[in-house]
FISE-918822 format. One record per residue (C-alpha): z, x, y. Coordinates in nm, 4 decimals, padded with zeros to 6 digits. Each point is the difference from the previous one (the first is absolute). Example, Ala and Ser with C-alpha at 12.3 -4.5 7.8 and 13.67 -1.06 7.14 Angstrom:
! FISE-918822
SITE          z          x          y
SITE    00.7800    01.2300   -00.4500
SITE   -00.0660    00.1370    00.3440
END
This chain:
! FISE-918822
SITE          z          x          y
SITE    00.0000    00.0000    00.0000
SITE    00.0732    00.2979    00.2103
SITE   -00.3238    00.1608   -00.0530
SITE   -00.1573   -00.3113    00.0836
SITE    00.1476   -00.0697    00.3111
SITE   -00.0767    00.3739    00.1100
SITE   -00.3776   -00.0829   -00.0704
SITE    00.0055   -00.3289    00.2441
SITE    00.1966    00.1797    00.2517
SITE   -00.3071    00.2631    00.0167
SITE   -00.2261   -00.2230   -00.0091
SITE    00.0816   -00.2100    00.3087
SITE    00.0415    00.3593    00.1893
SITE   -00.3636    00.0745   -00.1315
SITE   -00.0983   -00.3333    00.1601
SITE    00.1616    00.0037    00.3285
SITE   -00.0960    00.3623    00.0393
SITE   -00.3632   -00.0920   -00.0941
SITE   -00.0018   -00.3011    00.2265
SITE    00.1188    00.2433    00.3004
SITE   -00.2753    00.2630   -00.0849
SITE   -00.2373   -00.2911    00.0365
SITE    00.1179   -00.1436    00.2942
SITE   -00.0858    00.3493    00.2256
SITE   -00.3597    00.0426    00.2233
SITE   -00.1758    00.2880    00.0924
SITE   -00.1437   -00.0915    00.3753
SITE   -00.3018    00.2572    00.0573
SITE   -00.1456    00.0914    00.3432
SITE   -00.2845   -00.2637    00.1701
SITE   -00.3298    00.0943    00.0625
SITE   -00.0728    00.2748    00.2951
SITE    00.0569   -00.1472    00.3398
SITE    00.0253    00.3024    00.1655
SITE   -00.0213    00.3893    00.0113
SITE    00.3585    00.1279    00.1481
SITE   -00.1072    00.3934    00.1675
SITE    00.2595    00.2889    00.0658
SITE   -00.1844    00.2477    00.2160
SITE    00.0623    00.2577    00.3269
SITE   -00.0916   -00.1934    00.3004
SITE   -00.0882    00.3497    00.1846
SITE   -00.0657    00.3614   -00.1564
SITE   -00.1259    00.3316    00.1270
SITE   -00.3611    00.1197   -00.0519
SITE    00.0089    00.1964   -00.3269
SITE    00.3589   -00.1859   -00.1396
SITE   -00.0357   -00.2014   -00.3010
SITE    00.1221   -00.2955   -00.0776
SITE    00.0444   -00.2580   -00.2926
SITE   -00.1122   -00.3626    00.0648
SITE    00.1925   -00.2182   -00.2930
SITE   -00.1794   -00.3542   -00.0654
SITE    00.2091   -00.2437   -00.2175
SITE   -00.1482   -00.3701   -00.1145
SITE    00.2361   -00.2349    00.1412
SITE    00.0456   -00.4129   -00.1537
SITE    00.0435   -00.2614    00.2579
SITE    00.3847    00.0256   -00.0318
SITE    00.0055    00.3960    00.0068
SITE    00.0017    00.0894   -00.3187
SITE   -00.1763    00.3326   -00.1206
SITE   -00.3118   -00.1551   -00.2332
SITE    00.0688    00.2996   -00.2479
SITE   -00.2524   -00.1717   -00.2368
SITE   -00.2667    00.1360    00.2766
SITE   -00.2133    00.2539   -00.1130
SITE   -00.3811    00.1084    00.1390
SITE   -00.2105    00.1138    00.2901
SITE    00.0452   -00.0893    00.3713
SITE   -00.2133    00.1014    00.2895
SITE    00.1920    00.1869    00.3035
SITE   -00.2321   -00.0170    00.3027
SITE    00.1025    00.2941    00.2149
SITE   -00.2385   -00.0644    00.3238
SITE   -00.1939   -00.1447   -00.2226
SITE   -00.0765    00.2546   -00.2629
SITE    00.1165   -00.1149   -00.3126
SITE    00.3054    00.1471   -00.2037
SITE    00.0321   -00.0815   -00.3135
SITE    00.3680   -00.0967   -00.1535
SITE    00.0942    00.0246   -00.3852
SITE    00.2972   -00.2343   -00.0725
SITE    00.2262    00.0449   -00.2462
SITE    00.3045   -00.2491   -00.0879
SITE   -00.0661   -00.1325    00.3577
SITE    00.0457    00.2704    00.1886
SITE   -00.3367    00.2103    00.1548
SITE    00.0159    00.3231    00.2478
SITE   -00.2053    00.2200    00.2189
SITE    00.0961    00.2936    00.1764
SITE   -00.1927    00.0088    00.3266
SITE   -00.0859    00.3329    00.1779
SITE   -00.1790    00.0462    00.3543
SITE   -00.0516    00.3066    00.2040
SITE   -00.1765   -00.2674    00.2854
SITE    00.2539   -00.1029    00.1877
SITE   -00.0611   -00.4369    00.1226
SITE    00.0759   -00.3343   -00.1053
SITE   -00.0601   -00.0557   -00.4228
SITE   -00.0641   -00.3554   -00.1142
SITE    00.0879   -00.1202   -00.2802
SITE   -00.0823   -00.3163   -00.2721
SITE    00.0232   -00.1130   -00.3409
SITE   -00.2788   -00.2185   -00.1777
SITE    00.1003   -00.1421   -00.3249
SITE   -00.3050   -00.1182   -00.2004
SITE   -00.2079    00.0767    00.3369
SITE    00.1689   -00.2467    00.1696
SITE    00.2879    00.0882    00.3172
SITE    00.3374   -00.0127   -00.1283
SITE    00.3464   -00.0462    00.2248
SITE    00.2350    00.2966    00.0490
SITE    00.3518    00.0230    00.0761
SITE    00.1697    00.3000    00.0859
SITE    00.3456    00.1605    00.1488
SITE   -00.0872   -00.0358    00.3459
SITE   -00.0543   -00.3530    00.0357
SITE    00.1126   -00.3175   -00.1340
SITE   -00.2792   -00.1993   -00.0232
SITE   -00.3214    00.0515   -00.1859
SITE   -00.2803    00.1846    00.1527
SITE   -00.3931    00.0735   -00.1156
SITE    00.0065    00.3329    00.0517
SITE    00.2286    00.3386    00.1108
SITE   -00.0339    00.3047    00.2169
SITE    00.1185    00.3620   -00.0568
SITE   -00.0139    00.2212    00.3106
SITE   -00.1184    00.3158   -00.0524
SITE    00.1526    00.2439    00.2955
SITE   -00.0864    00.3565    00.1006
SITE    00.1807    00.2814   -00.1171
SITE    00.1288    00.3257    00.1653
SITE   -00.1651    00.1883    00.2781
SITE   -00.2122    00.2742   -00.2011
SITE   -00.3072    00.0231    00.2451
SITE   -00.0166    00.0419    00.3648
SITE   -00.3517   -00.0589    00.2004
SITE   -00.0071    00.1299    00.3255
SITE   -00.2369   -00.1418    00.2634
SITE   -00.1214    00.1390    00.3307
SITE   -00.2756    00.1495    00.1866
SITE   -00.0684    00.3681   -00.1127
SITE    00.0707    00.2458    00.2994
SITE    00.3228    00.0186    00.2685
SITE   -00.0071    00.1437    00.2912
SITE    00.3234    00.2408    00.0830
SITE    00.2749   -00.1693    00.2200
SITE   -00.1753   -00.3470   -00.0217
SITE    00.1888   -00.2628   -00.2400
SITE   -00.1315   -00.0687   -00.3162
SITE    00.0045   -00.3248   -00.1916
SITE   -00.0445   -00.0340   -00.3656
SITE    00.0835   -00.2728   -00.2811
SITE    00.1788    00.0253   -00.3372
SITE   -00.1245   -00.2325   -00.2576
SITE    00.2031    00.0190   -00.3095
SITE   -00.0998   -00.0643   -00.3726
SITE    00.1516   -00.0082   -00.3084
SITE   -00.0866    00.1894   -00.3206
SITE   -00.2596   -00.2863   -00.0929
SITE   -00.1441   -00.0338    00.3564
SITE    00.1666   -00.3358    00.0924
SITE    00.1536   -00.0319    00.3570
SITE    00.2849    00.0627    00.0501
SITE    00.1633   -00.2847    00.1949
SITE    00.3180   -00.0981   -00.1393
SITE    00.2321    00.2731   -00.0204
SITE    00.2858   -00.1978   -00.1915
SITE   -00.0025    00.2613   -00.2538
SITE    00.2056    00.1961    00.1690
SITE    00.0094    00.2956    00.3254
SITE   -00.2610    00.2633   -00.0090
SITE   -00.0079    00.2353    00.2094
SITE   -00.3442    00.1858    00.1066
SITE    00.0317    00.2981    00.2010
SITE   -00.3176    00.0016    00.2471
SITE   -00.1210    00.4359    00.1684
SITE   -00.2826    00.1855    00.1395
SITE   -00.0526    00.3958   -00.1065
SITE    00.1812    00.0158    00.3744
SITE    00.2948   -00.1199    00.2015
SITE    00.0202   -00.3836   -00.0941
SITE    00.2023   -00.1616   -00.2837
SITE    00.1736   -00.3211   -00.0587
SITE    00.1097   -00.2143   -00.2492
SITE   -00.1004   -00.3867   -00.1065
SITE    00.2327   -00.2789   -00.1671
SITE   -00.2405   -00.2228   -00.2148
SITE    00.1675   -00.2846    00.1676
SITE   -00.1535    00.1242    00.3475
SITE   -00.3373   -00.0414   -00.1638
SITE   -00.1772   -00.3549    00.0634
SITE   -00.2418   -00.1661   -00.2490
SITE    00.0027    00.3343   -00.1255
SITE   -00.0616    00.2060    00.3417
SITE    00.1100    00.2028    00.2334
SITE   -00.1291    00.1558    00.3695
SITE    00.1621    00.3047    00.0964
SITE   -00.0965    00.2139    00.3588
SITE    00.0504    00.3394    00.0560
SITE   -00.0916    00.2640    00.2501
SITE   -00.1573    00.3591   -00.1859
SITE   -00.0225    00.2851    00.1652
SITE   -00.1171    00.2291   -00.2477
SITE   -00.3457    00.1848    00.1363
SITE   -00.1452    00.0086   -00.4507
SITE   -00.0927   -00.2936   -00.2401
SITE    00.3180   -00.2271   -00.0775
SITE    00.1068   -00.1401   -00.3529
SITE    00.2056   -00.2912   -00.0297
SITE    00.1258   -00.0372   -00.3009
SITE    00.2581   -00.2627   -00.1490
SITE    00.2450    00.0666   -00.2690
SITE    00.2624   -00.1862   -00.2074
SITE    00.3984    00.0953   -00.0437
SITE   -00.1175    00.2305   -00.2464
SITE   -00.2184    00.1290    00.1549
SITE   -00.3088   -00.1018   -00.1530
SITE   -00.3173   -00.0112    00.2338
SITE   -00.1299   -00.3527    00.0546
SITE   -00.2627    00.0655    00.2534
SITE   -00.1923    00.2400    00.2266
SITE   -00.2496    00.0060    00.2308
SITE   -00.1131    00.2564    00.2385
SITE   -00.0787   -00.0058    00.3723
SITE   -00.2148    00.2043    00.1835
SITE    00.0978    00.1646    00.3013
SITE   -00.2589   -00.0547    00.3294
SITE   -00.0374    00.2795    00.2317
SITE   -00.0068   -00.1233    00.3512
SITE   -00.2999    00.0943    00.1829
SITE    00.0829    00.0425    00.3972
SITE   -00.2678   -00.1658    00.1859
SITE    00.1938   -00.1410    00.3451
SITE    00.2721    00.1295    00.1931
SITE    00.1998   -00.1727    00.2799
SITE    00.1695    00.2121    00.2687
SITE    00.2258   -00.1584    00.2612
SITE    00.0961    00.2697    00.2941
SITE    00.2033   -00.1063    00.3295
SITE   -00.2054   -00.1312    00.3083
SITE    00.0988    00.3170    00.2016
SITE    00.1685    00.3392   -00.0490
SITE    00.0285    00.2893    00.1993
SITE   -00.1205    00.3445   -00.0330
SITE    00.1769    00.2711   -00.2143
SITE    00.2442   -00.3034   -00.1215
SITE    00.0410   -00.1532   -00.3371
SITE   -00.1251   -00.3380   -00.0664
SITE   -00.0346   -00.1345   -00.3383
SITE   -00.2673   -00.1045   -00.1951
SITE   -00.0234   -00.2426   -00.3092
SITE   -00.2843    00.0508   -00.2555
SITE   -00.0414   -00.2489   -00.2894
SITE   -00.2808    00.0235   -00.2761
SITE   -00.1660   -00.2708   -00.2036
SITE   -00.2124    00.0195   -00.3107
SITE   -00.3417   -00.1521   -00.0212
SITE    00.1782   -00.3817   -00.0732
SITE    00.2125    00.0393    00.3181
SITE    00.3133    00.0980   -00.1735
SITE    00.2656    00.2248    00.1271
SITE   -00.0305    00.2903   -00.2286
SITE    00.3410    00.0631   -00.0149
SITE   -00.0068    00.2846   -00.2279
SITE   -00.1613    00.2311    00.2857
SITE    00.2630    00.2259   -00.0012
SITE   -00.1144    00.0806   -00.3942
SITE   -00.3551   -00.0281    00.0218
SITE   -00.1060    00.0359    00.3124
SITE   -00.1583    00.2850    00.2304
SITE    00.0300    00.1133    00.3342
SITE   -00.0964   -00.2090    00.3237
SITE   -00.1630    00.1336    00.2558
SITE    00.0403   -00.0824    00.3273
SITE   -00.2649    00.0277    00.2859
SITE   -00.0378   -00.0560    00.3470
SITE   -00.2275   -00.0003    00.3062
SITE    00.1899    00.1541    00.2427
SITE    00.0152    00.3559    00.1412
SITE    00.3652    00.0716   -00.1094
SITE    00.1638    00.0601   -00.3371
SITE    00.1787   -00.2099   -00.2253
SITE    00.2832    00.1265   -00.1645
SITE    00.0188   -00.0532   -00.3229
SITE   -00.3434   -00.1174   -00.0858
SITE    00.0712    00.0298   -00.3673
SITE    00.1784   -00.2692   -00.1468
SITE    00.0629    00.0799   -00.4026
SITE    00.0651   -00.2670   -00.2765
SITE    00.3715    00.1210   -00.0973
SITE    00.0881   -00.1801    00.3902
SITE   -00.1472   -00.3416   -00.1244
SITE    00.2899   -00.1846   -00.1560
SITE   -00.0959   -00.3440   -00.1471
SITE   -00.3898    00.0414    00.1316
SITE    00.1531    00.0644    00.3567
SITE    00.0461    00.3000    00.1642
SITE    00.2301   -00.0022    00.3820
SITE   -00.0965    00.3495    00.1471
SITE    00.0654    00.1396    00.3408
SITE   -00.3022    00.1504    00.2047
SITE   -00.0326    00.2054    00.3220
SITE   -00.2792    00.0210    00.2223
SITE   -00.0693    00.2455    00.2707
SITE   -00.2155   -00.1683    00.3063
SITE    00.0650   -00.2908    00.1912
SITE   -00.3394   -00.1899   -00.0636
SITE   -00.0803   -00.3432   -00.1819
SITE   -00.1219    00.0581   -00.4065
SITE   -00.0930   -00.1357   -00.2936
SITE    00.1766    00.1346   -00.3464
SITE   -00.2333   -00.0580   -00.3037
SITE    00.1473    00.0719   -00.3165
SITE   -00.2161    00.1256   -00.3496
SITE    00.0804    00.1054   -00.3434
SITE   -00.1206    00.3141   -00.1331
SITE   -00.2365   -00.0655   -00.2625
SITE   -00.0556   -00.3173    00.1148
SITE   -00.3112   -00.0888    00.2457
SITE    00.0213   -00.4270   -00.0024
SITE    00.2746   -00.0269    00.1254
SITE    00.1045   -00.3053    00.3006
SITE    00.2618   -00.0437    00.1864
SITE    00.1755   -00.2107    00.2277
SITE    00.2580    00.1044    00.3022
SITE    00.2605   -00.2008    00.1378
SITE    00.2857    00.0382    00.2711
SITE    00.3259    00.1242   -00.1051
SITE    00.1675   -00.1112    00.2634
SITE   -00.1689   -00.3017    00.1731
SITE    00.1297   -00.1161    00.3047
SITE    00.1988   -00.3131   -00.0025
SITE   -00.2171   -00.3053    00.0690
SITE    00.1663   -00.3304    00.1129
SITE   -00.1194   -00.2546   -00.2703
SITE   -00.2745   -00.2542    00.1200
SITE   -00.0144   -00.3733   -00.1008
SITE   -00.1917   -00.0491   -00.2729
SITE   -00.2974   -00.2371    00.0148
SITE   -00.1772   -00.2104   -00.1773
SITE   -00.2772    00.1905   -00.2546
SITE   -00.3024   -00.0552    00.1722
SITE   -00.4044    00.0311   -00.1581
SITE   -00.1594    00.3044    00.1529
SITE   -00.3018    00.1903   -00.0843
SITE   -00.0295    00.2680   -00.2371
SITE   -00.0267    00.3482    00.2114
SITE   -00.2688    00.2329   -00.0723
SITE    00.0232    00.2225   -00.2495
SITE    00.0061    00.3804    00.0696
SITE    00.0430    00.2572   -00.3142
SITE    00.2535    00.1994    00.1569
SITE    00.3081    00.1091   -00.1953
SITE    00.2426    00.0618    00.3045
SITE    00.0824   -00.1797    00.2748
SITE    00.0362    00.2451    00.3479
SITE    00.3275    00.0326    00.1807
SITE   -00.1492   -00.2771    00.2639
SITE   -00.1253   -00.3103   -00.1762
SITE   -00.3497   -00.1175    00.1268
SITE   -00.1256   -00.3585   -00.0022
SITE   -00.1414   -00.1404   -00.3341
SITE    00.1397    00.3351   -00.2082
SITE    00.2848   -00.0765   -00.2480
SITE    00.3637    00.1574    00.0715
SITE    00.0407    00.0102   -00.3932
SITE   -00.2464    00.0906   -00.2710
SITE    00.1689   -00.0608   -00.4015
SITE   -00.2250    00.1459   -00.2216
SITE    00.0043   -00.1078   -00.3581
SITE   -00.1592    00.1675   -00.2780
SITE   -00.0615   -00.1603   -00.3538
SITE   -00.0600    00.2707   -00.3171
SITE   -00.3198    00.0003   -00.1115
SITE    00.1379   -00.0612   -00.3161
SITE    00.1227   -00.3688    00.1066
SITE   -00.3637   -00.0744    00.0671
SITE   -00.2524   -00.0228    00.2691
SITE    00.1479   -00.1165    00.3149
SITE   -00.3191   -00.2547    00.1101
SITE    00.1276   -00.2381    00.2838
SITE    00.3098   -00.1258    00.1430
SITE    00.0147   -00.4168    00.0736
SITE    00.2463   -00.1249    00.2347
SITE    00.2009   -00.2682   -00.2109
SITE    00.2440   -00.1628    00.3137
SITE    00.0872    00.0987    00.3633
SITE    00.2319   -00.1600    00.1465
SITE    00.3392    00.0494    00.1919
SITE   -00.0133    00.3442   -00.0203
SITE   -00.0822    00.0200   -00.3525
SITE   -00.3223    00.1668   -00.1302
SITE   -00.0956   -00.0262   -00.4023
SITE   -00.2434    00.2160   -00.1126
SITE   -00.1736   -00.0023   -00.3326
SITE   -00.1555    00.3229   -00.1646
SITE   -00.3714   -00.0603   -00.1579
SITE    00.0183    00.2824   -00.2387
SITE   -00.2921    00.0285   -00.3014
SITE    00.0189    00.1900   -00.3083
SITE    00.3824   -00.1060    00.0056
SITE    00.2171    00.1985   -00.2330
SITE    00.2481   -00.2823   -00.1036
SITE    00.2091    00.3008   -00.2003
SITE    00.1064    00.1856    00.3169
SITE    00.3575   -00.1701    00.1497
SITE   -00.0631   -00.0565    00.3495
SITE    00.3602    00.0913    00.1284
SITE    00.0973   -00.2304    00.3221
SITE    00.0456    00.1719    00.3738
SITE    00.2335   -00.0723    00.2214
SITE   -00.0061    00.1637    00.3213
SITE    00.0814   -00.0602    00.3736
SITE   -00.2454   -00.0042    00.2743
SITE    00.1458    00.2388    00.3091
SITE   -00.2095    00.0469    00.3477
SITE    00.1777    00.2528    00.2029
SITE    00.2843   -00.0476   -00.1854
SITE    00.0238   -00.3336    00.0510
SITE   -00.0149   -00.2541   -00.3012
SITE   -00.2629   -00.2673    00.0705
SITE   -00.0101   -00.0921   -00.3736
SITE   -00.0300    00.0912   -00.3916
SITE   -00.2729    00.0546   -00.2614
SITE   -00.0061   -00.1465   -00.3491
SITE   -00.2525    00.1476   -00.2817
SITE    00.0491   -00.1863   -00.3244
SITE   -00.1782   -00.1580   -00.3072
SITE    00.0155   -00.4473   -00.0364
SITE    00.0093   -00.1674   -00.3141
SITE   -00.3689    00.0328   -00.0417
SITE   -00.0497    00.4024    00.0166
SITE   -00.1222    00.0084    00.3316
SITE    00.0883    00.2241    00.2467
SITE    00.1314   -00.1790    00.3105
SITE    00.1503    00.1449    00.3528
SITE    00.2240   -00.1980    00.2041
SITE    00.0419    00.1552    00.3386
SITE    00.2572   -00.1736    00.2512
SITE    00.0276    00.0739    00.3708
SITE    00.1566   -00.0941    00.3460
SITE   -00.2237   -00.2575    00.2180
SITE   -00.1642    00.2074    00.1943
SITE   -00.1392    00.2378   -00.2504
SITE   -00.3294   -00.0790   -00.2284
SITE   -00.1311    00.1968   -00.2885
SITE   -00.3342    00.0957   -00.0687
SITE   -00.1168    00.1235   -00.3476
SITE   -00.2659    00.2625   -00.0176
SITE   -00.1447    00.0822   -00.3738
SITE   -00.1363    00.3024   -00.0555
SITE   -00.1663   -00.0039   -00.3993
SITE   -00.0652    00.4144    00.0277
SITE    00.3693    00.0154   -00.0175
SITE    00.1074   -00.2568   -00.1941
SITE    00.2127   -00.0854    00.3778
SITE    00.0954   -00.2735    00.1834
SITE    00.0913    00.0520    00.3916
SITE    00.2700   -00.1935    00.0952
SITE   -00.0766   -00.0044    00.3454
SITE    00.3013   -00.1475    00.2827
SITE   -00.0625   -00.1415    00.3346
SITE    00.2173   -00.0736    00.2382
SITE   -00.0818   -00.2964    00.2274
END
């Protein structure tokens, strides 16, 4: 009986256990509503990165049943992705730093995305792709300086793979800009915008230049070289007192200009003697004036001459036979300022090829001649047109053929002086369209006059006074 009852007792735990084994449901994953993505939203140029797709069911729940191909359209090229217990990857890799786009076609058809960054679901994702360290430096300017002038010059920088570089969140870098001379400094890469920087400077040196641009190791980035240009002395201005008296000192100021109307103000360096002439019966003491007493293109010296009589001083460089000039007063006597009047239309004086005014200035003959010669190697100076006059302004534009667009026309500014006196100011400079344009700007009652002279490749600046 006892063995019996052990047998039912069994059996009823063999049923109840059986009836709970039956009464369990497996619930398996929907159909793929979705691909859920885990990616980078930004990278560097040359960092990889893993892009993780996973098939999704409408209640979030990994479809691990999901196995087979699915097309990754990265702007628009197709990618394609091997899935494996519902899970697919692709690690993406760009040296061309921009915006990547990115979608999934199941069966060739769009399919919806969700990822970490929003919460809702979206047709497609972006990975940003951003440049990576400064490794390459351009450097961008015209290819000559002239001594004791500033210089301008751009640093564009690069990365290794030749992106941009305009964001600099990577971290500081440090570029450490200097010439073969006396000019360094140093760059942040957060003082750099959209990848750029402008940087003046003023050389000195009298050779060729190198620029070059290093890293803080040290590492060269960029060069480039400029040539140095040898001022040619082709006008000289002298300004000497009214009156002196004989056998005392007076002074004398002597500035020279190169053939663009510069102050060469490396004279001192590269310069020869000036002589200095007169037509008078007496002698001038010194008549000698040598380069090392130019400081800045100017030299101050003190002269003597011996007989009460009126002259002229010319002054010429040795080795030089072109060579103009222009005289003012050194001390002008005081004048007691007149109103200014209107501007009014007057006619054009005649013109007379004369490079000097005399002491005593004549009817119709200009009390100021500016002469302005353009290198042959600009182009053919062919006409001058007159583009406004008006309120004491004068525009001038340069007709110049055979135009050699790789030659920086550097800009002039310079005041206009008659007997000391300044009745106005000169402007020589290149507009947005390569032309060569001269804006000239003077009191009322003066009036300019250009004179073109093609032998020379020189334009006359000629000034009237009403």
């Amino acid at each position: 009986m006892l063995i019996n009852g052990i047998k039912i007792l069994l059996s009823l735990i063999f049923v109840f256990y059986s009836t709970c084994a039956l009464a369990q449901i497996k619930v398996e994953s929907g159909n793929i509503s979705y691909f859920q993505v885990n990616y980078k939203k930004t990278v560097r140029a040359g960092e990889e990165t893993t892009i993780t797709i996973t098939a999704k069911d409408p209640f979030d729940n990994d479809v691990t049943d999901f196995s087979g191909k699915v097309i990754l359209k990265v702007n628009n090229k197709d990618e394609v992705i091997t899935f494996s217990s519902g899970v697919g990857s692709l690690k993406f890799y760009s040296e061309t730093a921009g915006k990547y786009n990115f979608k999934i076609y199941l069966e060739n058809e769009p399919f919806k995305i969700k990822d970490s960054y929003t919460s809702g679901f979206l047709n497609e994702f972006n990975i940003y792709v951003l440049n990576n360290k400064i490794s390459k430096v351009e450097i961008t300017t015209s290819p000559e300086f002239i001594p004791e002038y500033e210089k301008e010059f751009s640093i564009v920088v690069y990365d290794k793979f030749g992106n941009l570089v305009n964001d600099t969140s990577y971290g500081e870098q440090s570029l450490i800009i200097q010439t073969n001379g006396s000019f360094k400094t140093i760059i942040r890469n957060k003082e750099l915008e959209n990848g750029r920087k402008t940087i003046k400077f003023i050389p000195s040196e009298l050779h060729d230049i190198k620029i070059e641009v290093f890293d803080e190791n040290k590492s060269l980035l960029g060069s480039k070289t400029l040539a140095f240009v040898r001022q040619i002395p082709k006008y000289i201005k002298i300004a000497m007192p009214e009156k002196t008296r004989a056998g005392e000192e007076f002074e004398v100021k002597l500035s020279v200009y190169d053939q663009n109307g510069l102050l060469i103000k490396v004279y001192d360096k590269i310069g020869k003697p000036v002589k200095l002439t007169h037509n008078g019966s007496g002698r001038l003491i010194p008549n000698i004036v040598y380069p090392q007493q130019f400081s800045k293109g100017i030299a101050i010296v003190k002269l003597i001459y011996t007989k009460n009589e009126q002259i002229k001083i010319t002054p010429s460089i040795e080795g030089y036979e072109k060579i103009s000039y222009s005289e003012g007063s050194k001390e002008p006597a005081q004048e007691t300022p007149k109103e200014e009047k209107a501007p009014e239309i007057v006619k054009k004086p005649e013109t007379k090829e004369k490079i000097m005014p005399d002491k005593i200035v004549r009817a119709k003959e200009p009390v100021k001649i500016l002469n302005l010669f353009i290198p042959k190697n600009i182009g053919s100076l062919e006409n001058v047109e007159t583009l406004k006059e008006e309120n004491g302004i004068k525009i001038l534009k340069l007709v110049i053929s055979n135009r050699n667009r790789d030659i920086e026309v550097i800009k002039v500014n310079r005041n206009i002086e008659v007997n000391g006196r300044e009745i106005g100011s000169l402007s020589l400079y290149e507009n947005q369209e390569g032309e060569i344009e001269i804006e000239i700007k003077t009191l009322p009652n003066y009036t300019v006059n250009p004179v073109l002279d093609k032998s020379q490749n020189l334009i006359k600046l000629e000034i009237y006074k009403d």
